[in-house]
N, CA and C atoms as a LAMMPS dump frame, in Angstrom:
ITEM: TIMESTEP
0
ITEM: NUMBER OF ATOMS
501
ITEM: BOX BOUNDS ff ff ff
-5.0000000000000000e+02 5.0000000000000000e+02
-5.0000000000000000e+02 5.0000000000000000e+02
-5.0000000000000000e+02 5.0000000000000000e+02
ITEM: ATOMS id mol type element x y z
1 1 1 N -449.1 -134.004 -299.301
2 1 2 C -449.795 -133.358 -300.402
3 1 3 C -449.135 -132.021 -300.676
4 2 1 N -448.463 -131.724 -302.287
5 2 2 C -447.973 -130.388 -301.961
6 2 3 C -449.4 -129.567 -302.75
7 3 1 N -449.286 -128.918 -303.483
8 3 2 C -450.296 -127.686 -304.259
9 3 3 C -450.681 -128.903 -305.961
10 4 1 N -452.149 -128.348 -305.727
11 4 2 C -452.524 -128.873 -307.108
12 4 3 C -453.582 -127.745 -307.343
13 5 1 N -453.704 -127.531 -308.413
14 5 2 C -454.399 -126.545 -309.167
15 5 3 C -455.692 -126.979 -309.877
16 6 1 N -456.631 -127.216 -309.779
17 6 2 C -457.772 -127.697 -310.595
18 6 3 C -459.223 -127.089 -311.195
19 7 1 N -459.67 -127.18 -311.688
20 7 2 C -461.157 -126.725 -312.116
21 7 3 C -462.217 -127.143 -311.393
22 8 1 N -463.405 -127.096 -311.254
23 8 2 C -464.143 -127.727 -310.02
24 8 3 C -464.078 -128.756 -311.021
25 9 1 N -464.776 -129.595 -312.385
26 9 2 C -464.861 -130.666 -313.055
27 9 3 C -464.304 -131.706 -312.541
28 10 1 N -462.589 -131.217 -311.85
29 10 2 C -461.878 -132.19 -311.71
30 10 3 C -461.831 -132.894 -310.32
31 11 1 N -462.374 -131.842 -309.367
32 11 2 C -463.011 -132.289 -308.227
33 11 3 C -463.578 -133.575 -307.954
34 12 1 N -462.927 -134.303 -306.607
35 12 2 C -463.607 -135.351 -306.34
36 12 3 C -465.318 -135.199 -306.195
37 13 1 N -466.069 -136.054 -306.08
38 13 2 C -467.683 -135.492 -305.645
39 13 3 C -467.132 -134.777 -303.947
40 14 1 N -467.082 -135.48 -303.276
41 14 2 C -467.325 -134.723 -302.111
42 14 3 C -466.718 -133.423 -302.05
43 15 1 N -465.509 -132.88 -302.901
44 15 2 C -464.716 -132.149 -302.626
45 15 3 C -465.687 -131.196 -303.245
46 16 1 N -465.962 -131.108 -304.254
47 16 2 C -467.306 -130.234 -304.727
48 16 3 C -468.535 -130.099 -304.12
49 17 1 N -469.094 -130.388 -303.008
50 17 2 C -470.39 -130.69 -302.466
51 17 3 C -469.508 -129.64 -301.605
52 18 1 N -468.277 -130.026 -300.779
53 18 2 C -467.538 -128.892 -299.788
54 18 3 C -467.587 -127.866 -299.998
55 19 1 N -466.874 -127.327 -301.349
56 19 2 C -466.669 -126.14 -302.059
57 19 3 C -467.888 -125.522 -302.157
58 20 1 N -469.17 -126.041 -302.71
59 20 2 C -470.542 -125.744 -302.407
60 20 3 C -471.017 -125.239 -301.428
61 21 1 N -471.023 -125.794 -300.346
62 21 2 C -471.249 -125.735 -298.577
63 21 3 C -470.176 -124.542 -298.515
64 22 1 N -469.449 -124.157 -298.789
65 22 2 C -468.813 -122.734 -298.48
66 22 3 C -469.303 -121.243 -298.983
67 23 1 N -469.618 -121.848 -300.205
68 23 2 C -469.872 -120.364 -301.253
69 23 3 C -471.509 -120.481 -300.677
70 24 1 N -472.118 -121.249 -300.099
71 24 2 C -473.778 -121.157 -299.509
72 24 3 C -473.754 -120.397 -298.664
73 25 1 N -472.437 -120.426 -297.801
74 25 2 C -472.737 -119.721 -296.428
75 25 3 C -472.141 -118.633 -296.547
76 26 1 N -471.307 -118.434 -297.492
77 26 2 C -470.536 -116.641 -297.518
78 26 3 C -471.516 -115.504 -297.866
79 27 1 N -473.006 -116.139 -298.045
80 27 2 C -473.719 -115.02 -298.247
81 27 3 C -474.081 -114.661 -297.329
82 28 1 N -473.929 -115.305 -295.79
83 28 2 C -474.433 -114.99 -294.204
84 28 3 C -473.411 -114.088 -293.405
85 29 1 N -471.863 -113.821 -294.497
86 29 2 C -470.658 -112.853 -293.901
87 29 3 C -471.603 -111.635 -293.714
88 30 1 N -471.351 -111.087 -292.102
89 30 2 C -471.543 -109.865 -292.138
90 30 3 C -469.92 -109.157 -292.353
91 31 1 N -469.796 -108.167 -293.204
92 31 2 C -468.701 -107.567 -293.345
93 31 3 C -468.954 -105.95 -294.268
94 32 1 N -469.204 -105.231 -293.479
95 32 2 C -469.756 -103.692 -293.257
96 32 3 C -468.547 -102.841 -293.684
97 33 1 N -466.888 -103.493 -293.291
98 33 2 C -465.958 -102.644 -293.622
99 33 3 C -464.949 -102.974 -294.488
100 34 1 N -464.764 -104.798 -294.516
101 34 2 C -464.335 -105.001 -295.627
102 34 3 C -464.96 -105.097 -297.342
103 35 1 N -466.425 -105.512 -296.698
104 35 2 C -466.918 -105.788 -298.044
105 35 3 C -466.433 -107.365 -298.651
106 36 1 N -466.075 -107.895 -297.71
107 36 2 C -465.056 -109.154 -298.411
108 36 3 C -466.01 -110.206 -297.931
109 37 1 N -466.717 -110.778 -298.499
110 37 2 C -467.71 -112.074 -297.995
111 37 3 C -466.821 -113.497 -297.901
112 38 1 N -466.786 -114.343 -296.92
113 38 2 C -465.9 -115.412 -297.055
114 38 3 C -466.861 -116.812 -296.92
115 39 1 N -466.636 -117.524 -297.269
116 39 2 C -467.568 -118.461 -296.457
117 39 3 C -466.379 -119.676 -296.485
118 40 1 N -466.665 -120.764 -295.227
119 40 2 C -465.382 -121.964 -295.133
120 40 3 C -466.825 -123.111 -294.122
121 41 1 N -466.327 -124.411 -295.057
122 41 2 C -467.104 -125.429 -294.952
123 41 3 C -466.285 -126.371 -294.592
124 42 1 N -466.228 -127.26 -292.805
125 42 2 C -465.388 -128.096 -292.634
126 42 3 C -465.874 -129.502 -292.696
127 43 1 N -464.951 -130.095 -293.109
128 43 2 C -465.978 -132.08 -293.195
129 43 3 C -464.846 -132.606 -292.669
130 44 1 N -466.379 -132.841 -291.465
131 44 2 C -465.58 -133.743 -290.082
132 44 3 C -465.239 -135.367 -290.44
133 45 1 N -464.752 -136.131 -289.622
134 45 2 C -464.084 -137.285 -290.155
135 45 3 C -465.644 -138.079 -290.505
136 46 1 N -466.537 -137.806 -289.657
137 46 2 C -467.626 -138.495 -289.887
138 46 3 C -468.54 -138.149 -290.853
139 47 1 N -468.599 -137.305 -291.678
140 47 2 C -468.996 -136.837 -293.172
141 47 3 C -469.965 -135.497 -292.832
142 48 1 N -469.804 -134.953 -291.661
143 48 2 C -471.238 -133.243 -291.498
144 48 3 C -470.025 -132.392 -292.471
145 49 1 N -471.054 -131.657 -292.758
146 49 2 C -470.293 -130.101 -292.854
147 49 3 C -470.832 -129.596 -292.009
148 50 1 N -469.686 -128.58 -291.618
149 50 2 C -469.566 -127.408 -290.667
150 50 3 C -469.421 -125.857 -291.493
151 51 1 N -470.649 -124.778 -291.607
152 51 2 C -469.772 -124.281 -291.849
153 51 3 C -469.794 -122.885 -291.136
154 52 1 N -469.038 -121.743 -292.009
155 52 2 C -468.901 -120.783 -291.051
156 52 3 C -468.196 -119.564 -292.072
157 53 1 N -469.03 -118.242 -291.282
158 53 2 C -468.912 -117.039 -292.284
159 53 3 C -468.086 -116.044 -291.746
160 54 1 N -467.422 -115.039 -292.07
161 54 2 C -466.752 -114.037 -291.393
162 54 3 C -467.873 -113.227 -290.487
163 55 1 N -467.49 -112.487 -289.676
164 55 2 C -468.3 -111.47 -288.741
165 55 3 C -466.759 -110.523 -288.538
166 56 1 N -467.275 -109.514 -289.125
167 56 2 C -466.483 -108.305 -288.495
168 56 3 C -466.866 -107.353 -287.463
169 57 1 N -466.353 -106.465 -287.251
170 57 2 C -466.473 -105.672 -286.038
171 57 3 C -465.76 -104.422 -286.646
172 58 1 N -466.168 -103.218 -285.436
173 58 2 C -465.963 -102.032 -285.802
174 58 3 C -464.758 -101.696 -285.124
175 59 1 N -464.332 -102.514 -283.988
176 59 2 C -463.058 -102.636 -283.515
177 59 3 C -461.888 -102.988 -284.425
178 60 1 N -461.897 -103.625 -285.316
179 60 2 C -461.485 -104.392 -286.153
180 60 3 C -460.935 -105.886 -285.739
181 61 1 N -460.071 -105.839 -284.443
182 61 2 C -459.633 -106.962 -284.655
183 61 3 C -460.245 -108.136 -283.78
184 62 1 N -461.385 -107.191 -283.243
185 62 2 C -462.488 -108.895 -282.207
186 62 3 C -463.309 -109.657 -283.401
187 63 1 N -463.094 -109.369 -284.869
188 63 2 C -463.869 -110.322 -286.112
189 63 3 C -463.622 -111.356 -285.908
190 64 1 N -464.051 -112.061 -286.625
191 64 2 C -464.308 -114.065 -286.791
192 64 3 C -463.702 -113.896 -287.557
193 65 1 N -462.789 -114.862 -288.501
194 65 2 C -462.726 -114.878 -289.671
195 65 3 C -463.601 -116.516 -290.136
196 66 1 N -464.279 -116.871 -291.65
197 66 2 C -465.288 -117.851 -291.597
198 66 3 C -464.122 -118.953 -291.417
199 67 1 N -463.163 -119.365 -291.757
200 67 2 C -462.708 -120.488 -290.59
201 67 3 C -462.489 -120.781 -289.606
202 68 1 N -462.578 -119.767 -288.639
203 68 2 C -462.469 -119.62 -287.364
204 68 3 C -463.551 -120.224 -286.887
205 69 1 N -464.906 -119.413 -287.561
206 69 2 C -466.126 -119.462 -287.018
207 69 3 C -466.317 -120.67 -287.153
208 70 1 N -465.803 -121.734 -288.577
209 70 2 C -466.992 -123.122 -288.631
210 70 3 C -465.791 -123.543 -287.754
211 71 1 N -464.825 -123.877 -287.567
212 71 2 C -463.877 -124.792 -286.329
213 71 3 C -464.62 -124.318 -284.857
214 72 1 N -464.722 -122.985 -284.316
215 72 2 C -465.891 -122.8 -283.406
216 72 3 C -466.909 -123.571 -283.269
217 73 1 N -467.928 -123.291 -284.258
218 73 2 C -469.333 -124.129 -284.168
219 73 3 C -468.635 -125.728 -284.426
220 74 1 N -467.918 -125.788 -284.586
221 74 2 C -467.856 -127.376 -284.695
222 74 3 C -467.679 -127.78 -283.309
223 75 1 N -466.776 -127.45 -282.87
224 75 2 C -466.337 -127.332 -281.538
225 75 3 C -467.508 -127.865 -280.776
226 76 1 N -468.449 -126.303 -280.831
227 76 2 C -469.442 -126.318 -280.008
228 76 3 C -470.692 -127.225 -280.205
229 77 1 N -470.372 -128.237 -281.426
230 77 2 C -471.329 -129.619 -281.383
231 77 3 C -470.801 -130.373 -281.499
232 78 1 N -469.635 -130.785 -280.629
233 78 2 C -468.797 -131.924 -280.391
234 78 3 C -467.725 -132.799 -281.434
235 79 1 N -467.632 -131.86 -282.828
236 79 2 C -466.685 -132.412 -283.667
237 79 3 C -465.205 -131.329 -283.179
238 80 1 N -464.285 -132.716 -283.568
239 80 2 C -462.774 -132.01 -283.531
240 80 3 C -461.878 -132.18 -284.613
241 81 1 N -462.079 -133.386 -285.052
242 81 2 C -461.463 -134.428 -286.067
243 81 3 C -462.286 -134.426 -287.956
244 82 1 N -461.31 -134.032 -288.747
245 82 2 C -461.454 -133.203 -289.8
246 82 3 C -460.85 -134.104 -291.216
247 83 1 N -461.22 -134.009 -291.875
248 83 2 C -460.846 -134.608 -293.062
249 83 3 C -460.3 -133.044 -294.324
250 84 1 N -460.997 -132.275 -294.468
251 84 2 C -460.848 -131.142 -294.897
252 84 3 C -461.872 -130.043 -294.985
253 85 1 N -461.26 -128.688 -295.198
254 85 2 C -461.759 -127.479 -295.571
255 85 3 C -461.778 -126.481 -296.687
256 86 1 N -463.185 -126.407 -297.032
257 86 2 C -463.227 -125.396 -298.152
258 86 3 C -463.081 -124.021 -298.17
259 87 1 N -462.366 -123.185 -298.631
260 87 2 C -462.743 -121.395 -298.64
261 87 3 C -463.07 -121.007 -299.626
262 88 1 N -463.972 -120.217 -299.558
263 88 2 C -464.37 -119.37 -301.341
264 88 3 C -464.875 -118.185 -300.116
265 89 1 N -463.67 -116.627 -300.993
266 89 2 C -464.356 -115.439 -300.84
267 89 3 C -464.63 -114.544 -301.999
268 90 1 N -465.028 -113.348 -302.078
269 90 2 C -465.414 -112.812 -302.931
270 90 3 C -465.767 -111.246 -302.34
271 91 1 N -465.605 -109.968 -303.398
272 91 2 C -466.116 -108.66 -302.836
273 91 3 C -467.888 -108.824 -302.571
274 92 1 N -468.31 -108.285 -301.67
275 92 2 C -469.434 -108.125 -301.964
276 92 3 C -470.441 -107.84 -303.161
277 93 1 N -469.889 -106.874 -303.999
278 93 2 C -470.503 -106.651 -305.009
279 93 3 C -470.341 -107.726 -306.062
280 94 1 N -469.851 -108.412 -306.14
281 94 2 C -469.669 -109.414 -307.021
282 94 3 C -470.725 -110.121 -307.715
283 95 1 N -471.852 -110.38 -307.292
284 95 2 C -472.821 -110.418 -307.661
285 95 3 C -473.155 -109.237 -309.11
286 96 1 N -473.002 -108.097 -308.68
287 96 2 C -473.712 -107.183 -309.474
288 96 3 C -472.256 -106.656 -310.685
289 97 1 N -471.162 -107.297 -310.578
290 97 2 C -469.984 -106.654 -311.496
291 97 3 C -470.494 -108.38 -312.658
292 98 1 N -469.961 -107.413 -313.782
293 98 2 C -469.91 -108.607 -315.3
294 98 3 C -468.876 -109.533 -315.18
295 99 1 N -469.596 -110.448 -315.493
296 99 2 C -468.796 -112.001 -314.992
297 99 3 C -467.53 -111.862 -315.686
298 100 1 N -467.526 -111.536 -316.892
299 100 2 C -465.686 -110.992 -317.335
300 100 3 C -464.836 -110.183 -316.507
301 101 1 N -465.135 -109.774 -315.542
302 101 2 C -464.289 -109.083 -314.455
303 101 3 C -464.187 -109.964 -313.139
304 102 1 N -464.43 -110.969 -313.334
305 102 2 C -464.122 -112.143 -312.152
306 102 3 C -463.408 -111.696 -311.378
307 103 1 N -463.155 -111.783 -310.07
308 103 2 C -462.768 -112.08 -308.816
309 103 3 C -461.879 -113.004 -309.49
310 104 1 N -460.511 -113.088 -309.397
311 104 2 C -459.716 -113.874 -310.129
312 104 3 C -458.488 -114.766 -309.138
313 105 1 N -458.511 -114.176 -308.268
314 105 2 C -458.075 -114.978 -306.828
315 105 3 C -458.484 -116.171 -306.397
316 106 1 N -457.944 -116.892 -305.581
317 106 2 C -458.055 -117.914 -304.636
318 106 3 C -458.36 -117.314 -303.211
319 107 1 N -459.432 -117.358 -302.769
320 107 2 C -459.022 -116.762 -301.018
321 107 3 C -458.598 -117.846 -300.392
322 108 1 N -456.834 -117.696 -299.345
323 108 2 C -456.179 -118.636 -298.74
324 108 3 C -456.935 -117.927 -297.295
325 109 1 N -456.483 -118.689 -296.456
326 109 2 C -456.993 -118.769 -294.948
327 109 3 C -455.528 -117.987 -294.607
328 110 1 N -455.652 -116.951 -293.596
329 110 2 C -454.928 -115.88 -292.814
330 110 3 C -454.318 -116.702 -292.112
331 111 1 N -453.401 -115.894 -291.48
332 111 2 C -452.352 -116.783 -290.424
333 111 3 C -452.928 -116.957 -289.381
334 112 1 N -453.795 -116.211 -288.944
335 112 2 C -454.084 -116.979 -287.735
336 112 3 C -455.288 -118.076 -287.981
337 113 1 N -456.012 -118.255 -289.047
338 113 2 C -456.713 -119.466 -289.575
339 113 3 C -455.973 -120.523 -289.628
340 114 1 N -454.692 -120.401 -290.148
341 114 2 C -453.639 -121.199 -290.708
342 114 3 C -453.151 -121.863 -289.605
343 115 1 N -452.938 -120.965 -288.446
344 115 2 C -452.581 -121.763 -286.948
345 115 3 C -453.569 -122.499 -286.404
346 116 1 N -455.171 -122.138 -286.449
347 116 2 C -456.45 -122.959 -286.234
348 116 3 C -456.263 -123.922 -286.528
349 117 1 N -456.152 -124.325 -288.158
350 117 2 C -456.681 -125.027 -288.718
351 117 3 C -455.336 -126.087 -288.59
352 118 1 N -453.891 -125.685 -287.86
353 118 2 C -452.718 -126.637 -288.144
354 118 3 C -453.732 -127.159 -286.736
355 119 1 N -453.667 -126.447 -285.467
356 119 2 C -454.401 -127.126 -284.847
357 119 3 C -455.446 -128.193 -284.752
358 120 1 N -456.225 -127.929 -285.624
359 120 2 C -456.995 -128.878 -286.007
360 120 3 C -456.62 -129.979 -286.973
361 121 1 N -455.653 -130.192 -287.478
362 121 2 C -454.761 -131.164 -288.254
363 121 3 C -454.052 -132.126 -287.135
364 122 1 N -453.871 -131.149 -285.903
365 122 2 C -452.802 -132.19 -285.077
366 122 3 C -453.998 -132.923 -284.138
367 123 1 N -455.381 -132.574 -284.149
368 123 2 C -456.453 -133.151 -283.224
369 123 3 C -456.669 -134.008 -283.631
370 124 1 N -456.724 -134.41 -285.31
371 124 2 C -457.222 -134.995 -286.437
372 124 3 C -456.285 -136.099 -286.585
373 125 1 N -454.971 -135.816 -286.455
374 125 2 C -453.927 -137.336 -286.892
375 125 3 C -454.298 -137.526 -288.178
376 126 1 N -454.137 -136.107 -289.175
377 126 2 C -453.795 -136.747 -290.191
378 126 3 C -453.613 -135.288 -291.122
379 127 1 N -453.172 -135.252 -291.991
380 127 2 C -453.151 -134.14 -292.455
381 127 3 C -454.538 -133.401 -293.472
382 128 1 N -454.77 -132.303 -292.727
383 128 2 C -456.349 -131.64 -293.135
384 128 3 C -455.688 -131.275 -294.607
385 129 1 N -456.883 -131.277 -295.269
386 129 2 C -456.761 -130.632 -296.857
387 129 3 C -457.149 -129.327 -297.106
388 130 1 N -456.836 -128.608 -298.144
389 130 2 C -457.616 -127.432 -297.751
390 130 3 C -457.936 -127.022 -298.916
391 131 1 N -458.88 -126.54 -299.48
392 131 2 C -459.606 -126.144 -300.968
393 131 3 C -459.815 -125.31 -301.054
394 132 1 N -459.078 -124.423 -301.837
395 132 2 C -459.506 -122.789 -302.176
396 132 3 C -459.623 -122.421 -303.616
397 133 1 N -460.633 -121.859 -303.675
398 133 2 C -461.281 -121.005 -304.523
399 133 3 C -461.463 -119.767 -305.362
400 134 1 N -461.526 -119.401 -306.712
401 134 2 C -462.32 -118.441 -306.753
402 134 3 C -463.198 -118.226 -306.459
403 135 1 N -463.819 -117.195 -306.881
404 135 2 C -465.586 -117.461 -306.82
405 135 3 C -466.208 -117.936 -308.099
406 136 1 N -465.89 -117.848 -309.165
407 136 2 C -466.629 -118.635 -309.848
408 136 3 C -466.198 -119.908 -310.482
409 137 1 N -465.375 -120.728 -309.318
410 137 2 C -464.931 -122.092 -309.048
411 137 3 C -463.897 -122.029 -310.67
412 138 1 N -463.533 -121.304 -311.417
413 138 2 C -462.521 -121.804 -312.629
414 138 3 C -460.92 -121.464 -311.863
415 139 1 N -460.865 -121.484 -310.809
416 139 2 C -459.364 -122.222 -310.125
417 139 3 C -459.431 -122.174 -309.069
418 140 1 N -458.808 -123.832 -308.856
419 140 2 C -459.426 -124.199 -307.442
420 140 3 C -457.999 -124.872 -307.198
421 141 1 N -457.463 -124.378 -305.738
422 141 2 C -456.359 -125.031 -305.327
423 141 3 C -456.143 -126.333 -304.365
424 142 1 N -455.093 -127.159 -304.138
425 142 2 C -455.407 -128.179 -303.012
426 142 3 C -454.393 -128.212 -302.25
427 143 1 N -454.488 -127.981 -300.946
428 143 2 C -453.018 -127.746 -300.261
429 143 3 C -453.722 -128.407 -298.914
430 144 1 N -452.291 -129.017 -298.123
431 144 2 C -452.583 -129.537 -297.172
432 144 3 C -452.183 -128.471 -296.422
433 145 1 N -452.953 -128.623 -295.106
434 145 2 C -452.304 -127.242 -293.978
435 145 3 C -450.889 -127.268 -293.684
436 146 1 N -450.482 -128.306 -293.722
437 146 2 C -448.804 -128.08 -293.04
438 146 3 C -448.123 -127.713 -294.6
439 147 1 N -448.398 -127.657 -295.557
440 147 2 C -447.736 -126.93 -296.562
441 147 3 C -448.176 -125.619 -297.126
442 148 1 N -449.343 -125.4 -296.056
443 148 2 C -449.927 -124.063 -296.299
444 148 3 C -449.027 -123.344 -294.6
445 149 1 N -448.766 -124.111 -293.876
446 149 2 C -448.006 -123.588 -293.011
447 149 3 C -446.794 -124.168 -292.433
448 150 1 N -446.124 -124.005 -293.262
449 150 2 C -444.791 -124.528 -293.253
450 150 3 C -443.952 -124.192 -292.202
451 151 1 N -443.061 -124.881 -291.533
452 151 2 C -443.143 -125.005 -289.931
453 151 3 C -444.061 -124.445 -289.118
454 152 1 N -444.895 -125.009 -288.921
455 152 2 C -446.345 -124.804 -288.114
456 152 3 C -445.779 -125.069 -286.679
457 153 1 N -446.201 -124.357 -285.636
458 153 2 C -446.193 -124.384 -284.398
459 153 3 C -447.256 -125.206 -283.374
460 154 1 N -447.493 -126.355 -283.066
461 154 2 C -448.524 -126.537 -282.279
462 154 3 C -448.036 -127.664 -281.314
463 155 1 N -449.484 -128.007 -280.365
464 155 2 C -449.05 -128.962 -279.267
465 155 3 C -448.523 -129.758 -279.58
466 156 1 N -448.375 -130.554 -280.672
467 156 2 C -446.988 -131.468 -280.581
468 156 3 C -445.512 -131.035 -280.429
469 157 1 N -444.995 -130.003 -280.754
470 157 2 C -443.776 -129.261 -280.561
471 157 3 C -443.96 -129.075 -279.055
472 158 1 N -444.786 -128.761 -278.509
473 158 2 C -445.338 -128.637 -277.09
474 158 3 C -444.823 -129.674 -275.967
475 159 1 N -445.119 -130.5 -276.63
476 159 2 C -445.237 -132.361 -276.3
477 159 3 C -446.782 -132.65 -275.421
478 160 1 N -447.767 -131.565 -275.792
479 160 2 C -449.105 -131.785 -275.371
480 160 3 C -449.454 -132.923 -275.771
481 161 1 N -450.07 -133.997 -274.525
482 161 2 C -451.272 -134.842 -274.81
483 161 3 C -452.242 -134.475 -275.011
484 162 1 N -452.668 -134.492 -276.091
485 162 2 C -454.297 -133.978 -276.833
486 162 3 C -455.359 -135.008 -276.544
487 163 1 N -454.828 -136.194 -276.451
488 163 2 C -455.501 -137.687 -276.475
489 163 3 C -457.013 -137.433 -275.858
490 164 1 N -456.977 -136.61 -274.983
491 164 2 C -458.374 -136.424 -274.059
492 164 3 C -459.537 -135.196 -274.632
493 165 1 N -458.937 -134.962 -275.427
494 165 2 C -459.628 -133.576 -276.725
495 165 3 C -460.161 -134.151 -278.13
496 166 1 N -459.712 -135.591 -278.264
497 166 2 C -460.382 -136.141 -279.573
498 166 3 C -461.194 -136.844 -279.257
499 167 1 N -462.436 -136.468 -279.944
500 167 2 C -463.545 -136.411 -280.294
501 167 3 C -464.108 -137.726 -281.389
């Protein structure tokens, strides 16, 4: 899969129900210093969403970022294996600025999300999708992780048997 560009309209159903399940939970980001609300919704091979919000810190760098967090909680209720992930962030104030001043971005997943989530592509045996967003869904991107991280590093370069980690 390389990059496709779309409107939500053009969205499969589920891929829109995802995108949904993300922008629900970015209102649970605590983020005190960025101000940057994220929210990321994962759908496991077996159809849950997972999802998961940023948490920052005053340290700066012990934060979650929200893909971190929903691959975490997934974790921690026994999913490993992924079909794809949604991101939609946005400033906090966004809410209260005039919708003609849109948030006009896509929020992509950080590099070290990007290494998570290749991780979680190589648990998966298959390549994860990944859906990003504005916030008010008029451009929506589709990228698979290994072309969002182009030579990606993980246990297969390793020659790790994972076999006993899928879920």
């Amino acid at each position: 899969m390389g990059e496709a560009i779309l409107d939500y309209q053009a969205l499969q159903e589920w891929q829109q129900k995802l995108l949904d399940a993300a922008e629900t939970v970015l209102i649970q980001a605590y983020n005190p210093y960025s101000r940057f609300s994220v929210g990321a919704a994962l759908l496991t091979e077996t159809g849950e969403v997972i999802g998961g919000a940023n948490f920052e810190n005053a340290a700066y760098s012990p934060g979650i970022c929200a893909e971190r967090a929903a691959l975490v909680r997934a974790n921690a209720q026994g999913y490993r294996k992924f079909k794809a992930v949604a991101v939609m962030g946005r400033p906090r104030d966004f809410q209260e600025k005039n919708r003609e001043e849109t948030f006009a971005q896509v929020t992509a997943p950080c590099g070290v999300c990007r290494q998570m989530l290749f991780e979680a592509d190589q648990l998966s045996d298959h390549d994860l999708e990944v859906i990003m967003s504005t916030p008010d869904k008029s451009r929506i991107v589709l990228m698979s992780i290994k072309a969002l991280l182009p030579y990606g590093f993980g246990p297969q370069n390793l020659g790790i048997d994972l076999s006993e980690f899928k879920k």
